[in-house]
Structures are given as C-alpha cells and as structure tokens.
N, C-alpha and C positions, 0 to 999 in steps of 0.2 A: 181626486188627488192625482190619480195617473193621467189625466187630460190635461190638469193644470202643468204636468212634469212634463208632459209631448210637447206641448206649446211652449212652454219656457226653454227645452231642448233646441226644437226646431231652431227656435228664432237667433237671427245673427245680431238681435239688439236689444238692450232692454224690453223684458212686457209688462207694460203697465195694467194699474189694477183694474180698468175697464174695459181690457182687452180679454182679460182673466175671467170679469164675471161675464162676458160674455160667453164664456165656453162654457161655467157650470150654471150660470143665470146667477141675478142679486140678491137674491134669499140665502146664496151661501156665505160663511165666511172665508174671506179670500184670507185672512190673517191666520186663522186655526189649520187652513189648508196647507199656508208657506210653512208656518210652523212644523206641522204634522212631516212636509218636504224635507225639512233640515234636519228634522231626528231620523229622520230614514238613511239619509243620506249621511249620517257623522261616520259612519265609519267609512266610505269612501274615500277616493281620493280629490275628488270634487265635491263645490259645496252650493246653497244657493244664496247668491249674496243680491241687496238691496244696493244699485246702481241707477245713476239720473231716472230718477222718477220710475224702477220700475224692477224687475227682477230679473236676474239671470245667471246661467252656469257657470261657476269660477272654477279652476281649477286651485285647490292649494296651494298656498303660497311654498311649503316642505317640499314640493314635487318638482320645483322650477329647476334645480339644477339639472336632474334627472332629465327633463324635459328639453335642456340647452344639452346636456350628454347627448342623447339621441339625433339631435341635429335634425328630428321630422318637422316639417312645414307645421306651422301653426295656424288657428285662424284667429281672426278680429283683433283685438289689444295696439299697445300703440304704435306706430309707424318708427322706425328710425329715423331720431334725427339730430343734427350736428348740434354741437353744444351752445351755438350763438342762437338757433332754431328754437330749441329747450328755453334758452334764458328771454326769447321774445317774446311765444306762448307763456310763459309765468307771468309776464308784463304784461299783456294782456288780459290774459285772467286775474290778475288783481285789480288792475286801472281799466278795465270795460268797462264803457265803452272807448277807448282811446282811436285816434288818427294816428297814419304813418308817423307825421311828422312828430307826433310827441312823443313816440319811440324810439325815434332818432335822436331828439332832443336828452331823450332818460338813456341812453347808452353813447351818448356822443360822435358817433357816426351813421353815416345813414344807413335803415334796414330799407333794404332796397326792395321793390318789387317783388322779384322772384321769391324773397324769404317770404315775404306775406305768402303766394302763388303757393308754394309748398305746402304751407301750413293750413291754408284753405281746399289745397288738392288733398290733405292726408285728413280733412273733416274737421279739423280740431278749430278754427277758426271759421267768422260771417261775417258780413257784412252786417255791422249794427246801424244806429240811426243816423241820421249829418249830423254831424256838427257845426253848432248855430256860431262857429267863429268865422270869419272872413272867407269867401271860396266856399263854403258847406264841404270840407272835405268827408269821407267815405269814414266811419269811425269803424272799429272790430273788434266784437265779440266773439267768446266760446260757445261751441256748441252742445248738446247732450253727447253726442261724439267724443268730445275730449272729459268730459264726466264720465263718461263710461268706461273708456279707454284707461284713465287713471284710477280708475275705482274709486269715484266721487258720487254720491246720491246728489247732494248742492255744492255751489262753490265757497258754502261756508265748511267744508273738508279740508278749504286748502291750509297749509301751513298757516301758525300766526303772523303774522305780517310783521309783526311788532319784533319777535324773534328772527326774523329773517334779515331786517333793518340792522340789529344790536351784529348779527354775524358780521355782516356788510354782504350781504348778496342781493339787498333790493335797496330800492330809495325812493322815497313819496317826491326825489323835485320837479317832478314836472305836477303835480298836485298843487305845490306851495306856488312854482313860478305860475299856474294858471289861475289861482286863486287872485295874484297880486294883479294878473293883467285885467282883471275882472273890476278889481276895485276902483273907484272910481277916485280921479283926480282931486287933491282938497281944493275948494277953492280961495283964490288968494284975500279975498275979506275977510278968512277965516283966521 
C-alpha cells in the first residue's frame, strides 16, 4: 500500500492501474489497495481521487479557500484562462472532434489561432483527426490533461448537455447546420 501511495505521490499525472501493478505485481489487488488508500487518508486533508483513467492526489475541495489565503504556488490543476478560452474548450469537449472553423461558425466570430495555440500550449486541447470536409482541415480534441485538470475520469462527467442548452450557454448548431450540409440533395423526379 505504501509503494502504491509513493508512486501515486510522486507522480505529477494520473497513474494508471498498470502502472500500479507493476510496482506491487498482478496478483495483487490494486482496487482493495485504493480502497485501503482512502480510508487511511479520510481524515486528512487530501484525498485519493479516480481522474482520466488513473489515480491521483487531490487536495479537498473544504481546504481551497485556505489554499487561495496563503497565496503559496500551486502545482498541476488548470491554467488560467479568459472566459472566451473557457467557453471554446467546453465546445470542444462537447463537439470533438470539431475544426476552427466550426467554432467560429457556434460563437459567431472567429476563434482565432492564438486561442487554439493557448489552449493546446496549457495541454487541455490536440490535434484530433482531418476532417473529411473540403481542405481536410485540422479537427481538436481534449486531452487526459484537461480530464485531469477538471477532475473528470471520461468526458461523460461533463455537465448535461441538454441542461446547458435549456440555460442557453451551449448550442448543438453547428451539429444541426452540419448534419443538413451532409444530406444529400432531393432529386427533382422526386
């Protein structure tokens, strides 16, 4: 257990569970192990929490103001960033794999360069696959980085989509307008 606790310490990113049995070997259990981890630890102030595919030291969510008092350097967790930043990585994590241009198209101006460049420089974004439309432009996904950084195991963590839509802070149209340019023309015998 205390090998399992160094290595999950150490590490400045998720460890996954065959990283784990390779420290104690596969004959053990790595789940009676985490467990055993987290009742040890409840009464701390940190905790061990299940992030993008793997585990790692949280600190209490109760301890964060005290944390922001002190004003001490922090390590890992997520980058600052401006609120157009915020609202493009959530577009992305919902509609990944998407192109620039269709996030231009879902906010009505264009996210230019640099805000990708940011977002790719602070981990949270990649380059996902081309896109099979005209040009093959560059599409982009999230990474275990931004799973981690949010405190997401998958990106079925994130908010309901559906609830986000009802508030008005997301909108599937570039879903619907890409669906349409997809379909195919009726023809006129029809």
């Amino acid at each position: 257990m205390m090998r399992i606790e160094a290595v999950i310490f150490a590490s400045s990113e998720p460890v996954t569970r065959e990283t784990l049995a390779r420290v104690v070997g596969k004959d053990c259990s790595i789940d009676l192990l985490i467990d055993d981890l987290r009742e040890e630890l409840s009464s701390r102030p940190y905790e061990l929490v299940s992030v993008a595919g793997g585990w790692q030291h949280r600190t209490r969510s109760r301890f964060g103001e005290a944390i922001r008092a002190s004003a001490a350097p922090t390590r890992g967790g997520a980058a600052a960033l401006s609120e157009f930043e915020a609202m493009v990585l959530m577009a992305v994590g919902y509609f990944q794999p998407v192109t620039r241009a269709e996030l231009s198209k879902m906010f009505g101006k264009e996210v230019s360069r640099d805000t990708i460049g940011s977002l790719r420089g602070a981990g949270f974004i990649a380059s996902g696959p081309r896109s099979p439309t005209a040009g093959a432009p560059y599409t982009y996904v999230t990474t275990k980085h931004f799973l981690s950084a949010f405190g997401m195991e998958t990106l079925r963590a994130l908010p309901d989509i559906e609830a986000l839509e009802d508030a008005g802070l997301l909108s599937r149209r570039i879903e619907d307008d890409s669906v349409r340019e997809q379909d195919p023309e009726p023809l006129e015998d029809e």
